[in-house]
C-alpha positions in Angstrom: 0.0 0.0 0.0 0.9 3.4 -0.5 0.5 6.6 0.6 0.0 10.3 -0.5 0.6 12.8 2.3 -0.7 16.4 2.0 0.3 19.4 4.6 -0.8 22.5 4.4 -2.3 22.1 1.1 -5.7 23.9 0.0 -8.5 22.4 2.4 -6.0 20.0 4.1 -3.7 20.6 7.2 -2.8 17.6 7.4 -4.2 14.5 5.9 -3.0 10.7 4.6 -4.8 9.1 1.7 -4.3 5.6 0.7 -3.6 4.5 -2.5 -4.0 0.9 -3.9 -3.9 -1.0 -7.0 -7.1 0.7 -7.6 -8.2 3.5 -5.7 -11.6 5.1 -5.2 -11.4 8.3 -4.1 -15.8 9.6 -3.2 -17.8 12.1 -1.2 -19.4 15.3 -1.2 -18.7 18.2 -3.2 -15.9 20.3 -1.7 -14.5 17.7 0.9 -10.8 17.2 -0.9 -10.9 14.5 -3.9 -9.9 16.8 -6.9 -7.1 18.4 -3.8 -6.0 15.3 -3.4 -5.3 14.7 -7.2 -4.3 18.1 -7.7 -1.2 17.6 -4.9 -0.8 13.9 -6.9 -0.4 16.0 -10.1 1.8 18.8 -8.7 3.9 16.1 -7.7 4.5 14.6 -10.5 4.7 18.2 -12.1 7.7 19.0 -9.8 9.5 15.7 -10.8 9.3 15.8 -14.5 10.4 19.7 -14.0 12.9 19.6 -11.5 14.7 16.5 -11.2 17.3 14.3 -13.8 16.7 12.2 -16.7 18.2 8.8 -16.4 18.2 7.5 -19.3 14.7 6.2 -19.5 13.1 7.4 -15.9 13.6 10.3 -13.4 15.6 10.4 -10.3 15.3 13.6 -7.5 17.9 13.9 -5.7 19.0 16.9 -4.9 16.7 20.6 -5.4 17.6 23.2 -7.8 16.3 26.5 -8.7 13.5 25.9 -11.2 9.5 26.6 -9.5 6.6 24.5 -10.2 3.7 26.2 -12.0 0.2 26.5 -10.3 -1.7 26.8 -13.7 -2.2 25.0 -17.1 0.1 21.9 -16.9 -2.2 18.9 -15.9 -5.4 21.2 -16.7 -4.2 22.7 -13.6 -6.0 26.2 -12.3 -4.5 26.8 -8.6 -4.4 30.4 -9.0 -1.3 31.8 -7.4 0.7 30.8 -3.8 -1.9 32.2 -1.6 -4.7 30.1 -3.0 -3.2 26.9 -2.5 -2.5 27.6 0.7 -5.7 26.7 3.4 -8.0 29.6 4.6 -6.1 29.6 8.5 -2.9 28.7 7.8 -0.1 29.7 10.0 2.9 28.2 8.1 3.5 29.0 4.9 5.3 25.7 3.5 3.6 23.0 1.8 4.9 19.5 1.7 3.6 17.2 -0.6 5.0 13.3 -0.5 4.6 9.7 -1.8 5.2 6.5 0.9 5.6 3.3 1.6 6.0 1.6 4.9 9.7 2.4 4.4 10.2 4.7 1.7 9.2 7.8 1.1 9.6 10.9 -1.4 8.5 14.1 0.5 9.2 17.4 -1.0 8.9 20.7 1.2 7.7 24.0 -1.2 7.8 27.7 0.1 4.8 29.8 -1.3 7.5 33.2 -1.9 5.2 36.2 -1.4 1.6 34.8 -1.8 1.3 36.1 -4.8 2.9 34.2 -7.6 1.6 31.6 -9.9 4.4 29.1 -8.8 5.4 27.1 -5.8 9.3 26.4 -5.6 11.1 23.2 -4.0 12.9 24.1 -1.2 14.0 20.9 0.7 14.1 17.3 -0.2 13.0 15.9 3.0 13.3 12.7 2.1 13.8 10.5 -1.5 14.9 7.1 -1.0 11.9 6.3 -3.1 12.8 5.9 -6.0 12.9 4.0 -9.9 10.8 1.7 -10.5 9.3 1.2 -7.4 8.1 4.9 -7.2 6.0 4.8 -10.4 5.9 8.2 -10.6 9.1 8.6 -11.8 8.2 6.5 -14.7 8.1 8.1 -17.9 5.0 7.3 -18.2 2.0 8.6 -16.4 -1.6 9.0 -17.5 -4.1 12.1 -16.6 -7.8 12.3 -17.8 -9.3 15.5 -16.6 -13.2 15.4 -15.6 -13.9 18.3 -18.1 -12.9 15.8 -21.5 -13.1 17.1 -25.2 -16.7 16.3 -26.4 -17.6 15.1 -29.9 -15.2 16.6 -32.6 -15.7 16.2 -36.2 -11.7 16.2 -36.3 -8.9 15.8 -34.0 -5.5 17.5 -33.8 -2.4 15.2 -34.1 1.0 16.1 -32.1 4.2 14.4 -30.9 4.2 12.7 -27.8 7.4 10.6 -25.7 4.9 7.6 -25.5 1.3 7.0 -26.7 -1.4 8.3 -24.9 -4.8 10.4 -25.2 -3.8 14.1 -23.7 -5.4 15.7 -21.0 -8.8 15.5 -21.9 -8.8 12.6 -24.9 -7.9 15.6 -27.4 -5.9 13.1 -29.1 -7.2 9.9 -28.8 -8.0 9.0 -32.6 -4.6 10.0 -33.8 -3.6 7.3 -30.7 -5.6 4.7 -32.2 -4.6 5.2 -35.6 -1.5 5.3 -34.4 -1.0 1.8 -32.9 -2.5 0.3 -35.8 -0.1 2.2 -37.7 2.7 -0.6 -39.4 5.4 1.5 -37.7 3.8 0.6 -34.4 1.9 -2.3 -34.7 5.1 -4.7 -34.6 6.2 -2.8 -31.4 2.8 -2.3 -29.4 1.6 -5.4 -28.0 -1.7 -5.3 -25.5 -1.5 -7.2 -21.9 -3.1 -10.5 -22.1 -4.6 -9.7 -19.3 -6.2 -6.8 -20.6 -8.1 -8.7 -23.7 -11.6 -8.9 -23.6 -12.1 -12.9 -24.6 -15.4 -12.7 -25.8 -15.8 -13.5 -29.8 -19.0 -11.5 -29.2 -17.1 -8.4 -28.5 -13.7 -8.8 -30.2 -13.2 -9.1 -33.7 -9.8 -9.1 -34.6 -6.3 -8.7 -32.9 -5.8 -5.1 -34.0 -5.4 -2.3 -31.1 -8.8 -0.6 -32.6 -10.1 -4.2 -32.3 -9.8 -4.2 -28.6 -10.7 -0.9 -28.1 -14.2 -1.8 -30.1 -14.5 -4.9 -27.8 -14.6 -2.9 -24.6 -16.3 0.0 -25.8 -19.2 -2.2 -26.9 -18.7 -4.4 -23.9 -19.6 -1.1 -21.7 -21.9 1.1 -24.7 -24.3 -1.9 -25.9 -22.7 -2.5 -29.7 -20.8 0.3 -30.3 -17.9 0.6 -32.6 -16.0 3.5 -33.5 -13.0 3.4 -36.8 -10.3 5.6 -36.4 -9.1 7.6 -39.9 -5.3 9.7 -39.3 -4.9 12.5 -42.5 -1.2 13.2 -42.7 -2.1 15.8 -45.4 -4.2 18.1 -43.3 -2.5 16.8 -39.8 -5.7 15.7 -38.4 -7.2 12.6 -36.8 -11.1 11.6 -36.4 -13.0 8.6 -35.6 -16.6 7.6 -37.0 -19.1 5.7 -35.2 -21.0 2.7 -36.0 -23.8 1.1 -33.8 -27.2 -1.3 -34.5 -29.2 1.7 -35.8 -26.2 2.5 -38.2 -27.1 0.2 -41.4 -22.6 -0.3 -41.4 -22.6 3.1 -42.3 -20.0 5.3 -39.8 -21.3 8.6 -38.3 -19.5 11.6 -37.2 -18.8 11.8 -33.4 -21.1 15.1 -33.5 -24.2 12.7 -34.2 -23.7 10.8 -31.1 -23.9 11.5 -27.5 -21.4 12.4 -25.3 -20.7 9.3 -23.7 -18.8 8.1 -26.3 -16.8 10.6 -26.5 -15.9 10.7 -22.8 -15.4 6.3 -22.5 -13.3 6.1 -25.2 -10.2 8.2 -23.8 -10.5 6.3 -20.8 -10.8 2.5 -22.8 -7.5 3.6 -24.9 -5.3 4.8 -22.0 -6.2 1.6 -20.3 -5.3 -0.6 -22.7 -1.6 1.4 -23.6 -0.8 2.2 -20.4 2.7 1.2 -19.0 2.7 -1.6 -16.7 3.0 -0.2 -13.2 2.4 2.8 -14.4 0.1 5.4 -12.8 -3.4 6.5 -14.2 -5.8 9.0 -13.0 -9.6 9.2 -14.2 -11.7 11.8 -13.2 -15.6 11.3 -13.4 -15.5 8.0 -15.4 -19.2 7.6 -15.2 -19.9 11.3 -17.1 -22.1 11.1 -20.2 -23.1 7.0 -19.1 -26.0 5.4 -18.7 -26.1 3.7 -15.3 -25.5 -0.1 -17.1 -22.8 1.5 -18.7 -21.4 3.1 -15.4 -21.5 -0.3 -13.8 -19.3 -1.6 -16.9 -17.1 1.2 -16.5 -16.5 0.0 -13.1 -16.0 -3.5 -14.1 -13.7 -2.8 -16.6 -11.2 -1.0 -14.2 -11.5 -3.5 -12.2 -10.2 -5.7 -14.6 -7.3 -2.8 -15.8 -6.3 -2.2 -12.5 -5.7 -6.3 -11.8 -3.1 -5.9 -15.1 -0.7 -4.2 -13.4 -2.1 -0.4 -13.9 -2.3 1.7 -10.6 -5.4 3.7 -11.0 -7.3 6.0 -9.0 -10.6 7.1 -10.1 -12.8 9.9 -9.1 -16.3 9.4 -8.7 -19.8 10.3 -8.0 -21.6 7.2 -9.2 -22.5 4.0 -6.8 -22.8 2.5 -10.3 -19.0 2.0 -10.9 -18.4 1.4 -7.2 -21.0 -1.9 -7.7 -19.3 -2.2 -11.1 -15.7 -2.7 -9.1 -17.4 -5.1 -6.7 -18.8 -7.2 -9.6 -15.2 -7.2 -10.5 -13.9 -8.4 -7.3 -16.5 -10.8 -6.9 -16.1 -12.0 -10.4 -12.1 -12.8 -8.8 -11.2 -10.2 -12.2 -9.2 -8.3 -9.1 -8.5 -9.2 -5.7 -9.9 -7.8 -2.7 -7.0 -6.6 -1.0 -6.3 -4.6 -4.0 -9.1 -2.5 -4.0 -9.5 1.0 -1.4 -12.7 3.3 -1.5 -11.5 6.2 -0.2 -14.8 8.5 1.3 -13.6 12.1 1.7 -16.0 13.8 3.9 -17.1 16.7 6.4 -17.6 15.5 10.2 -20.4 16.2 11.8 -19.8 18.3 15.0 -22.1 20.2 17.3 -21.5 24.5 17.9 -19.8 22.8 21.3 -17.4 20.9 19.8 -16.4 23.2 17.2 -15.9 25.6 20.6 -13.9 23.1 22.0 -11.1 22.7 19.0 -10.9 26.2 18.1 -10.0 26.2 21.7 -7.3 23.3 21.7 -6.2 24.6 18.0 -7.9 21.8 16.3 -8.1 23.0 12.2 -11.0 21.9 10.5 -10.3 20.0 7.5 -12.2 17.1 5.2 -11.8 13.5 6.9 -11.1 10.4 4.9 -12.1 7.0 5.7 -10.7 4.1 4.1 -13.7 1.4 3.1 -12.9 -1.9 1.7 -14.6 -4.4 -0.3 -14.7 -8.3 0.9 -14.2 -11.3 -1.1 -17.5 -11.5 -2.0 -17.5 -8.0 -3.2 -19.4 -6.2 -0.2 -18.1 -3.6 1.1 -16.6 -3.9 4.9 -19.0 -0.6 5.9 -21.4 1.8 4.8 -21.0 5.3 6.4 -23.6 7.9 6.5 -23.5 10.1 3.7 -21.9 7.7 1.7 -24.2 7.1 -1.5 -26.9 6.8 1.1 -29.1 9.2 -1.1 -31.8 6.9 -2.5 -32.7 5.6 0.3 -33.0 9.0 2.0 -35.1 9.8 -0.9 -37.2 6.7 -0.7 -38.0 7.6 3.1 -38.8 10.7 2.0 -41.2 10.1 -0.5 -42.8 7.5 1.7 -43.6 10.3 4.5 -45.0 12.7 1.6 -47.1 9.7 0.6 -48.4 9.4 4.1 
């Protein structure tokens, strides 16, 4: 297991999050996921900026005098020093780190003068964890920001240092394309434990062929063919689907949920092993059946070797990941639901830690999932709403 520690950081004083094979990070609006990604992200930031390449990874060892930007990178928008700093702080140091049970990477940042739109590495606390176990100073690492590209009649093409989808799945059809590409295709080869065996669902041994198999696996039937145009340096996919006669149709006819899946289908199937991959809102633009899918199919990613952590507002892919675990397509153990939430306290109590200097910040509570795919506890508040609402309408009815 490891884990992220945040200090100082936004709406956390202090605050310890697990993170597992695969990693579910839920609550309420405003009680710390996205700040918990966001001090992810910023760590990785400050590693690809500020440390050494080593011939094919990163290594941090010492601190140098480049800063860390706040904005744009990672579809990052922290403002400037002040803002990522919590609303009482005292100190004015961040620290962000990644552990094990006996390594650790922690990096200490001064905030300058509040008001610029970098942070800077001051000390190293501590690094001794390093290549390959710390996977985030891989080369690769995947991002998919909750606010993806919707349907696009064309894509932009661009370079990249390894496949995968951009920020928000801008360049997912040139990916495709790409690793069906003879250049590629000799090189690329999927995990086997990443192929959906189903001769319903998969159709050939191509990279767009697994790709189809999932996305119609989790979108009842549909297909999608990828078209690269060196000419006009653009990529686009079409669609096909029941209603479709074999005839493709632009993304733009479609819904959205296409649109959003299929950055997260590709990046899971090219990821590196070991590799990290954050997916935010993975249920966007789904129907519930397809949400549940979704969470399956992680499920099954995450078992391959991927470490991903999802955030999510849907009890449909949190049922999805325990069909997964209960299906044995991931064990148990490697599975933690992280709820991020507010605690309840009374004016009293609130009296009583402003008194003993107690800083309010968002809690986190580790759930788990059993064998059989249940989860170990259920704590109010956490996607406890339709039963609320079933109570509810009950009374009205009375």
């Amino acid at each position: 297991m490891i884990t992220l520690s945040i200090k100082n950081f936004k709406c956390f004083y202090d605050i310890e999050v697990p993170v597992n094979d695969l990693s579910v990070f839920a609550g309420g609006n405003g009680n710390g996921k996205s700040t918990a990604i966001q001090a992810l992200l910023l760590l990785r930031r400050t590693i690809e900026h500020c440390s050494e390449w080593k011939n094919d990874h990163f290594e941090y060892n010492k601190i140098n005098d480049l800063n860390v930007e706040l904005n744009d990178v990672y579809c990052l928008g922290l403002g400037n020093s002040l803002n990522v700093l919590p609303s009482e702080f005292k100190e004015t140091d961040i620290e962000l780190g990644l552990s094990t049970t006996d390594q650790s990477l922690i990096v200490k940042f001064g905030t300058n003068k509040l008001n610029e739109v970098w942070i800077t590495p001051e000390t190293l606390l501590r690094n001794d964890y390093t290549y390959p176990e710390n996977a985030l100073m891989f080369k690769q690492f995947y991002y998919l920001n909750a606010e993806r590209i919707g349907p696009r009649i064309k894509q932009g093409i661009k370079f990249y240092d390894y496949p995968n989808v951009g920020f928000q799945g801008e360049f997912t059809a040139q990916i495709i394309a790409d690793l069906d590409s003879l250049e590629i295709e000799s090189k690329f080869k999927i995990d086997s434990n990443r192929v959906l065996n189903d001769k319903k669902y998969l159709k050939g041994g191509k990279f767009q062929h697994h790709v189809n198999a999932w996305l119609s696996y989790i979108i009842d039937g549909v297909t999608i063919i990828p078209v690269k145009d060196s000419e006009t340096h653009t990529a686009r996919i079409t669609v096909e689907n029941s209603y479709s006669s074999g005839k493709g149709i632009f993304p733009t006819n479609t819904g959205f949920g296409i649109s959003y899946s299929l950055p997260i289908i590709v990046s899971c199937l090219l990821a590196e092993k070991n590799s990290i991959l954050i997916i935010e809102n993975p249920e966007a633009h789904l129907h519930p059946s397809a949400q549940s899918k979704m969470g399956e199919f992680l499920g099954v990613m995450a078992n391959s070797g991927i470490k991903i952590i999802v955030e999510t507002h849907s009890d449909h892919i949190i049922n999805g990941i325990q069909i997964a675990v209960a299906k044995n397509a991931i064990n148990h153990k490697n599975v933690t639901i992280n709820y991020f939430f507010k605690e309840d306290k009374t004016n009293q109590e609130l009296q009583e830690d402003k008194i003993l200097g107690v800083k309010q910040q968002p809690n986190v509570k580790p759930i788990h999932i059993n064998e059989k795919g249940e989860l170990t506890e259920w704590p109010k508040g956490f996607f406890d709403q339709t039963q609320i609402d079933y109570v509810k309408l009950l009374n009205l009815k009375k």
